[in-house]
N, C-alpha and C positions, 0 to 999 in steps of 0.2 A: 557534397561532402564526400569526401576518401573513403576506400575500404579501412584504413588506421585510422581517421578519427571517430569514425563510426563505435570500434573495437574499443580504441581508446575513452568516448564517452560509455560503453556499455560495460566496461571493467569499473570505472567508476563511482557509476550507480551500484555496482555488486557491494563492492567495497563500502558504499554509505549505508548500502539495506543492512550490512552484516553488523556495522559498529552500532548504526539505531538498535538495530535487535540485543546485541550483549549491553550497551546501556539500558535500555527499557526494560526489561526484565526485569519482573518480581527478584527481590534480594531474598536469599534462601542459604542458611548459612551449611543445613545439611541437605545435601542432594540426595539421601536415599530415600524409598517411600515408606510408608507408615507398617505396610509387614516387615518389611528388612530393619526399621528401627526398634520393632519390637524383638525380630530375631536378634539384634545385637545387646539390646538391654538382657532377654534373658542369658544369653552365654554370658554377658556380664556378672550376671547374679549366681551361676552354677560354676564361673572358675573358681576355684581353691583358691584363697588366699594364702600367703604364705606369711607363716610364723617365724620374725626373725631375731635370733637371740644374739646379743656378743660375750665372749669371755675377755676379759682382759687381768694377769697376771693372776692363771689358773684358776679364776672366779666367776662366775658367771653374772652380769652387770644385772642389779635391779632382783638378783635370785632366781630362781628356776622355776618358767610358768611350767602351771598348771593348764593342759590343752587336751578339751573335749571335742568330741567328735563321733559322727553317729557312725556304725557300717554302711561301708558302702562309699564313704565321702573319700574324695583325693585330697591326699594332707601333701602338704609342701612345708619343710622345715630349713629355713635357711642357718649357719650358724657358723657367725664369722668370730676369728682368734688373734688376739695381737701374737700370737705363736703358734708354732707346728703344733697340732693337735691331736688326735686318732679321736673319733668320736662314736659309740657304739649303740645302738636303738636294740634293746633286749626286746622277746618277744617276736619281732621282723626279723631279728640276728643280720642288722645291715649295719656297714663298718663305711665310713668317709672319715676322708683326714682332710681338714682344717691349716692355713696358716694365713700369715699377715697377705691381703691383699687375693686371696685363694681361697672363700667361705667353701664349707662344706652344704650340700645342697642333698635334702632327704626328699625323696616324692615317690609316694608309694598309695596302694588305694586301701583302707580302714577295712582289712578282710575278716579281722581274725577282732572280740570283744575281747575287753577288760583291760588292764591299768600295763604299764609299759612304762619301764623306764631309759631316758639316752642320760649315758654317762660318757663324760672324759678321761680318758686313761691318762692324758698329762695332768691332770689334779690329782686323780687317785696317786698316781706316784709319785706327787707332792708331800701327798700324806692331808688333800683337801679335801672337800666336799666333793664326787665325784659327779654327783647330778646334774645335769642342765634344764632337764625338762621331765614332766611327769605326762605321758598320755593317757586321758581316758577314753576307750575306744566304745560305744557303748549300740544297744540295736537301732535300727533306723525307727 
């Protein structure tokens, strides 16, 4: 037998040992192991959800939640407007503007206790309800 067919039967067999091996394998649908799946459930359970509100035709849809939270926690407030909007979180004195396709997006970490309110200054100069949400910031 040749130095090629020799080469040639020993690529072969490489080739059959590698497909037996990835078919035969245990089916295992997440490959990390059991510390890193708990590291990933708990970053799961300690990210911020975000609270997301819409106004549409200087109203806020459904009314203005009411959102608790302890010190300490990272609040995310997302808050989307079928219109240009300027949107104001008293208390934090943080100012995002709002429009169609453009939410305004709040993330900031629960430093400061007590009640807090975000108003819309496109309602307020409506002559609407200027509220969209009420925070209570409360201790850990």
């Amino acid at each position: 037998m040749t130095f090629a067919a020799k080469a040639g039967l020993l690529i072969g067999a490489i080739a059959i040992a590698v497909v037996a091996f990835i078919a035969l394998r245990p089916e295992n649908d997440d490959d990390s192991t059991p510390a890193s799946r708990t590291t990933q459930n708990q970053a799961a359970r300690e990210a911020p959800e975000s609270t997301r509100i819409q106004i549409r035709g200087a109203e806020v849809i459904g009314g203005a939640p009411d959102i608790e939270v302890e010190k300490g926690t990272q609040v995310r407030i997302v808050v989307s407007a079928d219109a240009p909007d300027e949107l104001h979180l008293h208390g934090y004195d943080i100012t995002r503007e709002a429009a169609p396709g453009r939410p305004a997006r709040f993330s900031f970490s629960a430093d400061l206790e007590g009640a807090f309110e975000m108003e819309s200054h496109t309602a307020e100069d409506a002559g609407k309800d200027p509220i969209v949400a009420r925070l209570a910031l409360g201790p850990s």
